[in-house]
C-alpha positions in Angstrom: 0.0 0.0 0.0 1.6 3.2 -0.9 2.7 5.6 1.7 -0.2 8.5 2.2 0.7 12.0 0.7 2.5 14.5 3.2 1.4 17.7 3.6 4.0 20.1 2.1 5.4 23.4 3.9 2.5 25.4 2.2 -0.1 23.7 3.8 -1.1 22.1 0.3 -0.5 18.6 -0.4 2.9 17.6 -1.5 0.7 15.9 -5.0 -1.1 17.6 -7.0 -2.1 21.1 -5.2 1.3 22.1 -4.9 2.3 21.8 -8.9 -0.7 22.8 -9.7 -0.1 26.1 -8.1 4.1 26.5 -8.9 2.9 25.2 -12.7 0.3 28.6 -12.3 2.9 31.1 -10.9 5.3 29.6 -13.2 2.9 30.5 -16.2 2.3 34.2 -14.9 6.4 34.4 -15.1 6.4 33.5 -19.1 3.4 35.9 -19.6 5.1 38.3 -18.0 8.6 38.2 -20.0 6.6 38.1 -23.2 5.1 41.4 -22.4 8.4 42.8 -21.9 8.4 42.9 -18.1 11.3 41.9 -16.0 10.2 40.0 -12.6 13.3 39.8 -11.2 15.1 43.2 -11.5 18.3 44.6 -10.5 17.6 46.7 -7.5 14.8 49.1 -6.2 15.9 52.4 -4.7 13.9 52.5 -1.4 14.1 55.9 0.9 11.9 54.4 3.9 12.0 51.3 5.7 8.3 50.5 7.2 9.4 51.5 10.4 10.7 55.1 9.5 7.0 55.4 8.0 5.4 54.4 10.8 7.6 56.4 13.2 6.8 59.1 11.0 3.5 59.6 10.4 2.3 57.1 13.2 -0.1 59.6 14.6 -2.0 60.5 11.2 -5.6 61.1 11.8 -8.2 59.2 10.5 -8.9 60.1 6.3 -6.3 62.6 6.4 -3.2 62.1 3.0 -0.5 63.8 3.3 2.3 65.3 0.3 5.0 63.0 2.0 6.2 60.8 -1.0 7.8 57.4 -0.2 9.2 54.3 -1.6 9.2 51.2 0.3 9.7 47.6 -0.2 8.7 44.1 0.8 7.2 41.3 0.4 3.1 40.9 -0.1 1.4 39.1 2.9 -2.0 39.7 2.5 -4.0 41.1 -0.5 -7.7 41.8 -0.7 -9.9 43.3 -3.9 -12.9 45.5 -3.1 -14.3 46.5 -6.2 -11.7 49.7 -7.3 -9.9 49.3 -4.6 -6.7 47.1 -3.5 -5.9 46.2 0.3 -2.5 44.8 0.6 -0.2 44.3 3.8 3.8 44.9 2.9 6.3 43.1 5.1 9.8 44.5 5.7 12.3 43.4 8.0 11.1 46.2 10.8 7.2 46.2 10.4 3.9 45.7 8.6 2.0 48.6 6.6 -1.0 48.5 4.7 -1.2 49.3 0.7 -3.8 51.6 -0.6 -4.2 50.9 -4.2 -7.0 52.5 -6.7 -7.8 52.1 -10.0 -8.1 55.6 -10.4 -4.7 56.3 -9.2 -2.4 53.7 -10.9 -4.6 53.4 -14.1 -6.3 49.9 -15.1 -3.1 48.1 -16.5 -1.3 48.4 -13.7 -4.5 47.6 -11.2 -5.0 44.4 -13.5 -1.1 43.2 -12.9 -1.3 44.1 -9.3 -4.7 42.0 -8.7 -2.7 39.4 -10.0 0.3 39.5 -8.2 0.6 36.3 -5.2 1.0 36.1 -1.6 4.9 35.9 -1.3 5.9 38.5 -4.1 8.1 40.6 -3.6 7.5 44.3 -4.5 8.7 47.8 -4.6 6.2 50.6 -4.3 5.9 54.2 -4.7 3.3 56.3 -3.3 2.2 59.2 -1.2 1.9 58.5 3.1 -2.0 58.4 3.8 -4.5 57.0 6.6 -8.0 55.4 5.3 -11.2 56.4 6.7 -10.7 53.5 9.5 -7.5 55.0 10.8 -5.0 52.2 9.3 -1.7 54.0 8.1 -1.1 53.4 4.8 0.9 54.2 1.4 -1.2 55.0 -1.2 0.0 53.5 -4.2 1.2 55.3 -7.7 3.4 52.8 -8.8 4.1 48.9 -8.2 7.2 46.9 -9.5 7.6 43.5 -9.3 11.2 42.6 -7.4 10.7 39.2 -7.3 8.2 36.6 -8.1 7.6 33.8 -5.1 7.3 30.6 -7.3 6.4 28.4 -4.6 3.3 29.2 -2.4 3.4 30.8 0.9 2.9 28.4 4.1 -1.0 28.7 5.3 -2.0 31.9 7.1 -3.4 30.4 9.8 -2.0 27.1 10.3 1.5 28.2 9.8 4.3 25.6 10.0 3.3 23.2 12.7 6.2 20.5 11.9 9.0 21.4 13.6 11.7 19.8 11.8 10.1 21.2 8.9 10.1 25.2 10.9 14.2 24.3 11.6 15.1 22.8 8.2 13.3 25.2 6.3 14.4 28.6 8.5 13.5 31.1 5.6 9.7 29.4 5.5 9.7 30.1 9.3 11.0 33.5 9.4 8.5 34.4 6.5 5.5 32.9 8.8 6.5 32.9 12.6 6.5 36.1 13.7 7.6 34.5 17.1 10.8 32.7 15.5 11.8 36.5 14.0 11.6 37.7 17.1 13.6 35.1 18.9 16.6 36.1 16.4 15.8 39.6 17.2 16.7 38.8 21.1 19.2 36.9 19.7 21.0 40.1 17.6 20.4 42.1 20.7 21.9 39.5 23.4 25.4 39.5 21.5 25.3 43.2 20.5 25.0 44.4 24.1 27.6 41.9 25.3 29.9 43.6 22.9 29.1 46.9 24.1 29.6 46.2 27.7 33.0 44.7 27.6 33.8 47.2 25.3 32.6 48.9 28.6 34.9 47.8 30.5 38.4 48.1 28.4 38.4 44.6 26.8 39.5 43.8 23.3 37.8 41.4 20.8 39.8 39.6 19.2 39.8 36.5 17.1 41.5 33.0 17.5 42.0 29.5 15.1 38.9 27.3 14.7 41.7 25.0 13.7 43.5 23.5 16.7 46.4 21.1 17.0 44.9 19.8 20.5 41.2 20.1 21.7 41.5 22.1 24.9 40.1 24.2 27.1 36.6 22.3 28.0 35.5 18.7 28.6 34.5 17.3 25.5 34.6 15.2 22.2 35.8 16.9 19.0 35.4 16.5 15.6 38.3 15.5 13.4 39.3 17.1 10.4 42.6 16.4 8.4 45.2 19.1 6.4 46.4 17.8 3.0 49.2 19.9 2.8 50.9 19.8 6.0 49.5 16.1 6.1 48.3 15.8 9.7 44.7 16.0 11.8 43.4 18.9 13.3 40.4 19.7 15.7 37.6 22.0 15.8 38.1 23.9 18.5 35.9 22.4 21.7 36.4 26.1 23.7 38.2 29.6 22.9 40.2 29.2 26.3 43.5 28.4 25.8 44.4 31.0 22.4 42.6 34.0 24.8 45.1 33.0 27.9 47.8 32.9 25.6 47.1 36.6 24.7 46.9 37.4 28.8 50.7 36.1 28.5 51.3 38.6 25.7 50.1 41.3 27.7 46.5 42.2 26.2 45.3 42.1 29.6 41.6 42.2 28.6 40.2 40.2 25.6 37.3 38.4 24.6 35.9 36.7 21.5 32.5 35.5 20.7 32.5 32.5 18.2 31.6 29.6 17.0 32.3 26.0 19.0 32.1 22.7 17.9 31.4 19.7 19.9 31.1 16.1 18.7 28.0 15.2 20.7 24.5 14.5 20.9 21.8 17.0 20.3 18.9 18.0 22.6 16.9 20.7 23.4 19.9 22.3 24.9 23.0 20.8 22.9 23.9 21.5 18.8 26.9 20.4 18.0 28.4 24.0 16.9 27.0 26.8 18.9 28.4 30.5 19.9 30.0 30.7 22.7 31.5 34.3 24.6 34.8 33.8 26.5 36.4 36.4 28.2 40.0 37.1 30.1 40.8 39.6 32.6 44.4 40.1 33.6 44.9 40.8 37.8 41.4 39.4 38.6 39.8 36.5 40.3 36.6 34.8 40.3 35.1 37.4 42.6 35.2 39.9 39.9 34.1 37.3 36.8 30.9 36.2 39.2 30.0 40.3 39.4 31.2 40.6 35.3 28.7 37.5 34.7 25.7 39.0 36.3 26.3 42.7 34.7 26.2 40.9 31.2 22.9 38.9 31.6 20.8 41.9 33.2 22.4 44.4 30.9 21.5 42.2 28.0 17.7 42.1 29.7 17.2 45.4 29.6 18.7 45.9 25.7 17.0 43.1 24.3 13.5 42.8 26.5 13.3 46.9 27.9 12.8 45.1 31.4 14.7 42.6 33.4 11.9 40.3 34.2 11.8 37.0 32.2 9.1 34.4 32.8 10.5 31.2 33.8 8.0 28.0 34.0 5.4 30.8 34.9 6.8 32.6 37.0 8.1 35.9 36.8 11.7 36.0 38.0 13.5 39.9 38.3 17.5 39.0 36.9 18.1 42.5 38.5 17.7 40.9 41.8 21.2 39.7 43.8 22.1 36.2 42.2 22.1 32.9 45.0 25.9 31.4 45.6 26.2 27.9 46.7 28.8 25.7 46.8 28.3 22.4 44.5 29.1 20.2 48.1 26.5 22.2 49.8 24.0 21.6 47.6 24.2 18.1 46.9 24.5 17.4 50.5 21.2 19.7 50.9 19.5 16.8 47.7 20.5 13.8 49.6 21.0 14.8 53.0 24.8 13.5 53.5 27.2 15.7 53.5 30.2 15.3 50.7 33.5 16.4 50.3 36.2 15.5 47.5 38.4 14.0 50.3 36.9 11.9 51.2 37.4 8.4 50.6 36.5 7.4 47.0 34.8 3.8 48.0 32.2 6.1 50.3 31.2 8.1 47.7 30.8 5.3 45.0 28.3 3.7 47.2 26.2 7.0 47.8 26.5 7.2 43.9 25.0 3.8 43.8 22.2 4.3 46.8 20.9 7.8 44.7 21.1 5.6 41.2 24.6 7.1 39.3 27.1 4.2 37.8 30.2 5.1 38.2 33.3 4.7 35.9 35.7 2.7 37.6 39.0 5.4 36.9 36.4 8.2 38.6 37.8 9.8 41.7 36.0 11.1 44.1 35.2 14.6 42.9 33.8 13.3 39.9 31.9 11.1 41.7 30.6 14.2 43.6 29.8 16.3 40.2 27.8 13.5 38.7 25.6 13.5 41.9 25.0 17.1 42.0 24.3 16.7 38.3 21.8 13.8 39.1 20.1 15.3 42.2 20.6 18.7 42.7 20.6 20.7 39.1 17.1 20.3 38.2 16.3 22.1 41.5 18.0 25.6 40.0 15.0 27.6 38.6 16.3 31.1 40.1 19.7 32.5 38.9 22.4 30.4 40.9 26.3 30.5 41.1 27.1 27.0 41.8 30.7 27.4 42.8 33.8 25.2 44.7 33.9 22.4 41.7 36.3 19.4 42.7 40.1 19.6 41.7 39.4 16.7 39.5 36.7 18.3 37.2 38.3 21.7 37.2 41.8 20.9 35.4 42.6 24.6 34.4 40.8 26.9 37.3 43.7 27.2 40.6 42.5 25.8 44.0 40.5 27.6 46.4 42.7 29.7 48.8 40.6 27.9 51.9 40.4 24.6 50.7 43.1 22.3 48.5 40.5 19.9 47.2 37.9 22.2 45.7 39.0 25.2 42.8 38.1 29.0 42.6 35.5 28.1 39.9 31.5 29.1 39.2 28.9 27.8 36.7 25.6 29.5 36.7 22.5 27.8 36.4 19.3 29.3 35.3 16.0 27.6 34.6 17.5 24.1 35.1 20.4 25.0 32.3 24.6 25.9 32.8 24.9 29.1 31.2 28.4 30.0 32.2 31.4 28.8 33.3 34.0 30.8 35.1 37.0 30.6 37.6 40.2 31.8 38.6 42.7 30.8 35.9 45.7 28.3 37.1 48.8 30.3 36.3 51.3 27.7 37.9 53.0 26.1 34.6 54.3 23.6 37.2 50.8 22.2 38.9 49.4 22.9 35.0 51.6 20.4 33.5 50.6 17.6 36.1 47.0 18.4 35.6 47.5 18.2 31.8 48.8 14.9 32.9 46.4 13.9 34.9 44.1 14.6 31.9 46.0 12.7 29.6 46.4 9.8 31.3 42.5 9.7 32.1 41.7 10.1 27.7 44.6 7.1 27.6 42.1 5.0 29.7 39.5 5.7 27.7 37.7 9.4 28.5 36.9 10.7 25.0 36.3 14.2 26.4 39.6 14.4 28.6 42.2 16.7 26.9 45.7 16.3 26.3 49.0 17.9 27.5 49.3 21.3 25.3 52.8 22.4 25.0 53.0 25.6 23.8 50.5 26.1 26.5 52.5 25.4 29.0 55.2 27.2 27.6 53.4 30.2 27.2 52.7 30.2 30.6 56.4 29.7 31.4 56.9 33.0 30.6 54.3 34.4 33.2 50.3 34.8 33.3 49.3 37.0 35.7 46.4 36.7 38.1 43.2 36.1 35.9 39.6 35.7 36.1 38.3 34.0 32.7 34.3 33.5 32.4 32.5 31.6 29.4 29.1 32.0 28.5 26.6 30.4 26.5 25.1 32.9 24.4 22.6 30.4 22.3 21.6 29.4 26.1 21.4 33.4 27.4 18.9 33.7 23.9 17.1 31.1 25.1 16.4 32.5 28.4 15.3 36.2 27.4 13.4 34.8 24.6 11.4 31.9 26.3 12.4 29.4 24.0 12.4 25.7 25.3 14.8 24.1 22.6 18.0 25.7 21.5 17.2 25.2 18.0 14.4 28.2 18.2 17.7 30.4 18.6 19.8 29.0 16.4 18.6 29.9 12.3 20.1 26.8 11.3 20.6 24.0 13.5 22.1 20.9 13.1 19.8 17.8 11.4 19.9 14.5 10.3 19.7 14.6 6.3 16.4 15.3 4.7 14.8 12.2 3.0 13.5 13.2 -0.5 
């Protein structure tokens, strides 16, 4: 029996209703170059976005045209006929306005090719500013040109795209559509734009580092493998921008940052692609004091650019980021899940059985601090709804942050959860090229064993640091997870315009 027919991205069967109506548009393009008309011209010279209009002449009473002349451009949305008259909506990139077209005005050709223009098209108008008897600004139109014909129909008005893998695979159908996907990107533009301007702010320089690494370091992590003809020899795409941005802290920079693109060979969810954007900065003669406070400035600054408030809404409720930020240590907090207290030090055997009473399997080469950051991970993470600075990770997990002053067996080292999610990442940097080198080792022997995400010993890492790093808080940060957050989005791939999928099958 042979499969059933899908429904396409137009909302028309993927059969007969779709080439019926791309064999119909096709046909108005042939008509339209044997009457001498080009539907896909050069360039249109607009002087008003939809916005500027609107901003403009906004307040216009009701019936009232005005001498202001504009052109503007966009693509046709809606289109209604009434009699001599033409109701159209034009969609820019920065707003909706309505199209006033008469027959009297733009003479009966051109009100014949404009009746028969399709949802989709794109067109550039010009025409005098104007508000209809209703109130509903408007540009009455004098002249229309075609900049571009849609062949294939729009998706249905009203039911939209509802497949999601369709929305993600097909980004330019959602953005056409959805106006809640643009303005997830919008949040999106405005998150990294104000993160720039801040540590701009603050004296740092951006700066930019290889994609191309000969070892994957910086973060816990598998990589993905690429090889160099030329020089003959494999290379990695870089799992974090950590170790490039420190070796500029050597050279004296003394404040950097870069926001790019990371690639991690892993599995994808609703909060993991496998390349997404992270920010990473470094701040020469500070500590993790001073990257907690730089963390929280960033988030609420990017609030208030990107939302005009610092509330977000967070499972319902409605949760101020300008409020002080909760600090807890990661020991405190999973003794606070399972009611015994925890402590890296202590003896690896007690811990692998409080591991095994709370349901976590242990690999066998885990110490005990793993041990301890796979229980927090397992009991007490999916308890951080409110901004939190989890904080004191385990020596073990921490191979780059230095060891808290009070405490050998825990580092100077944040992450920061919101709504269940790790958003950042942050610490005081190990500047010891001595105690570096043996955790380097420690990490290589553990990815000799077996780890796929451990990293190996970096030389000119180490020797960088030979010639002296001085103090240094370092901070990384999530930005497709910070999107997520001030636009409500529950999946990373409503942030990201074109996310990672498995092949489409034709």
């Amino acid at each position: 029996m042979p499969p059933a027919p899908l429904e396409d991205e137009s909302g028309l069967l993927s059969g007969s209703g779709l080439v019926a109506e791309k064999a119909k548009r096709l046909a108005k393009l042939d008509d339209m170059r044997a009457g001498g008309a080009e539907p896909y011209p050069y360039r249109f010279d607009r002087t008003h976005t939809l916005a500027e209009v609107r901003a403009e002449h906004g307040s216009l009473e009701a019936g009232t045209e005005t001498d202001a002349r504009v052109a503007v451009a966009g693509r046709m949305m809606l289109k209604r006929e009434q009699g001599k008259l033409i109701f159209a909506t034009l969609r820019d990139r920065s707003d909706e306005l309505q199209l006033f077209i008469s027959k009297a005005t733009v003479g009966d050709d051109a009100f014949e090719f404009i009746a028969n223009l399709d949802l989709g098209d794109w067109v550039g108008v010009g025409g005098v500013v104007m508000a209809t008897r209703k109130g509903e600004l408007s540009v009455k139109v004098e002249t229309l040109q075609l900049l571009s014909k849609a062949v294939r129909p729009l998706p249905d008005k009203w039911k939209g795209l509802t497949d999601t893998d369709t929305r993600y695979r097909q980004r330019y159908a959602d953005l056409i559509v959805n106006e809640q996907a643009r303005r997830n990107f919008q949040v999106r533009h405005a998150v990294i734009s104000s993160f720039r301007n801040t540590l701009s702010g603050h004296g740092y320089i951006e700066v930019e580092t290889p994609v191309l690494h000969v070892e994957a370091g910086g973060a816990h992590a598998r990589p993905f493998i690429t090889h160099h003809n030329t020089l003959d020899m494999n290379l990695y795409l870089r799992i974090a921008l950590e170790l490039h941005l420190k070796r500029l802290i050597v050279g004296g920079m003394e404040r950097v940052f870069e926001i790019g693109r990371i690639f991690r060979n892993e599995g994808i969810s609703t909060r993991h692609n496998p390349e997404f954007t992270m920010m990473e900065s470094y701040q020469a003669f500070a500590d993790v004091s001073d990257i907690i406070a730089l963390t929280e400035e960033l988030i609420v600054t990017a609030a208030r650019d990107a939302l005009a408030t610092t509330v977000v809404d967070i499972d319902g409720e409605q949760v101020d980021l300008a409020e002080p930020w909760r600090q807890a240590r990661m020991i405190d907090l999973v003794a606070v899940a399972i009611g015994v207290e925890v402590h890296p030090s202590q003896p690896v055997e007690q811990l692998r059985a409080l591991a095994a009473q709370h349901g976590v399997s242990c690999a066998p080469r885990w110490g005990s601090g793993k041990i301890i950051e796979e229980l927090f991970e397992a009991t007490a993470e999916h308890m951080l709804v409110r901004p939190t600075f989890v904080t004191g990770h385990p020596v073990e997990t921490s191979p780059l942050a230095r060891t808290d002053r009070n405490d050998p067996f825990l580092t100077e080292r944040f992450e920061l959860f919101v709504n269940r999610r790790e958003l950042a990442n942050g610490y005081s940097e190990l500047n010891d090229p001595v105690e570096q080198r043996m955790r380097f080792e420690d990490e290589q022997a553990a990815k000799d064993a077996g780890d796929d995400e451990a990293t190996g010993v970096d030389e000119d890492y180490l020797r960088a640091l030979e010639y002296g790093m001085p103090p240094t808080g370092g901070l990384g940060i999530g930005m497709d997870r910070v999107a997520m957050l001030l636009a409500g989005a529950q999946s990373i791939k409503e942030i990201i315009l074109f996310p990672t999928l498995r092949p489409e099958v034709h």
